[in-house]
C-alpha positions in Angstrom: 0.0 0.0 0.0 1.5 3.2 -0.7 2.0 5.9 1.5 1.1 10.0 0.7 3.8 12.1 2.9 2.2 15.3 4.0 3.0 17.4 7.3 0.7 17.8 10.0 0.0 21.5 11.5 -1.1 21.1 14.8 -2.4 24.7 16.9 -3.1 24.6 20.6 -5.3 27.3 22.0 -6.0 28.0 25.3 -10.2 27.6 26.0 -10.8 30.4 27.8 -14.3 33.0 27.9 -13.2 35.7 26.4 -13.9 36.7 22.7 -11.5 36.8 21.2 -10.1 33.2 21.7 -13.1 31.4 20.1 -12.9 33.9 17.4 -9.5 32.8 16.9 -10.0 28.8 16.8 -12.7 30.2 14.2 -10.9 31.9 11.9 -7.9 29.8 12.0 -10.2 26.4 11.3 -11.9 28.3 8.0 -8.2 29.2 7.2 -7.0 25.9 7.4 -10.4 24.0 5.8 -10.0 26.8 2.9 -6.3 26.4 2.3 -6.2 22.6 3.1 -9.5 21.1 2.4 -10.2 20.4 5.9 -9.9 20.9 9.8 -10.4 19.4 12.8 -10.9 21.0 15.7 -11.0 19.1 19.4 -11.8 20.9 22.9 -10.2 19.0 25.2 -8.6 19.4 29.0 -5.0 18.8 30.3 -3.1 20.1 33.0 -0.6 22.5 34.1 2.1 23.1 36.4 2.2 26.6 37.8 5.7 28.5 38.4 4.7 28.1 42.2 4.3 24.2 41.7 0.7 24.0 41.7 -1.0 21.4 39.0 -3.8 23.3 37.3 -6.5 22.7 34.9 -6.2 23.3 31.5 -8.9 23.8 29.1 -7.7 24.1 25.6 -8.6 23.8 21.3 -6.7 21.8 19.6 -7.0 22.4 15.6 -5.3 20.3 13.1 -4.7 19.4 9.6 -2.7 17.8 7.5 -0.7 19.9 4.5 0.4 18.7 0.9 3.8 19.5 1.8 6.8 17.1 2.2 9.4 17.4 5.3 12.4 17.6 4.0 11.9 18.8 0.2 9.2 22.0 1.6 10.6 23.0 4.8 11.5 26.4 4.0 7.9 26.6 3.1 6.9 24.5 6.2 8.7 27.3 8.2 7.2 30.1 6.3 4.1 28.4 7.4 4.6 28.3 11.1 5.8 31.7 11.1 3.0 33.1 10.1 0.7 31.4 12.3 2.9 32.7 15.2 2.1 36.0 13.7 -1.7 35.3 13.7 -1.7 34.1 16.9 0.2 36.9 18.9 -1.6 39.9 17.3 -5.1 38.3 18.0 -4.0 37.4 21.5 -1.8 40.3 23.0 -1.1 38.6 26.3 -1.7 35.3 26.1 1.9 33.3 26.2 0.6 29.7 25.8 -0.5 28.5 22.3 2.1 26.3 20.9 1.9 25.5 17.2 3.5 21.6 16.0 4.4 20.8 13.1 5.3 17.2 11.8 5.7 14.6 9.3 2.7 12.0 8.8 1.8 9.8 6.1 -1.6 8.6 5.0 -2.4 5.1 3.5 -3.9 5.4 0.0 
């Protein structure tokens, strides 16, 4: 069977009430399902460790999708990519310190 290389982009944003983070996870998911073809999008709950050593609850978006790109042969473009979700994500959410964007190698089974 062969395989179909492609690069997952994986966005993790915090779940909190105000505004402008569920306008975010919004706007990034039609981004992505526009550019792509599709999204996913999971709310989901983890944990924390504070600076003072507390465990915390975590509430947080996860949106993914896999990208037509190869690893190794697109990375520039991979890294163009990531950059520019870093961009998105820090003028929409001034303060906010904690969404961490992945990105990775998969293959699919055709």
């Amino acid at each position: 069977m062969p395989l179909s290389e492609k690069v997952r982009v994986e966005i993790f944003i915090p779940d909190l009430p105000e505004p402008m983070y569920s306008r975010l996870v919004e706007e990034l998911g039609d981004e992505m399902t526009f550019a792509f073809g599709g999204c996913t999008t999971i709310q989901g709950s983890g944990k924390y460790l504070e600076d003072e050593g507390s465990i915390l609850p975590d509430r947080v978006n996860l949106l993914f999708t896999d990208v037509p790109l190869r690893w190794e042969a697109d990375r520039l473009a991979i890294e163009r990519y990531a950059n520019i979700l870093r961009g998105i994500v820090a003028d929409a959410l001034l303060k906010e310190e904690s969404v961490l964007i992945a990105l990775y190698p998969v293959s699919h089974a055709r």
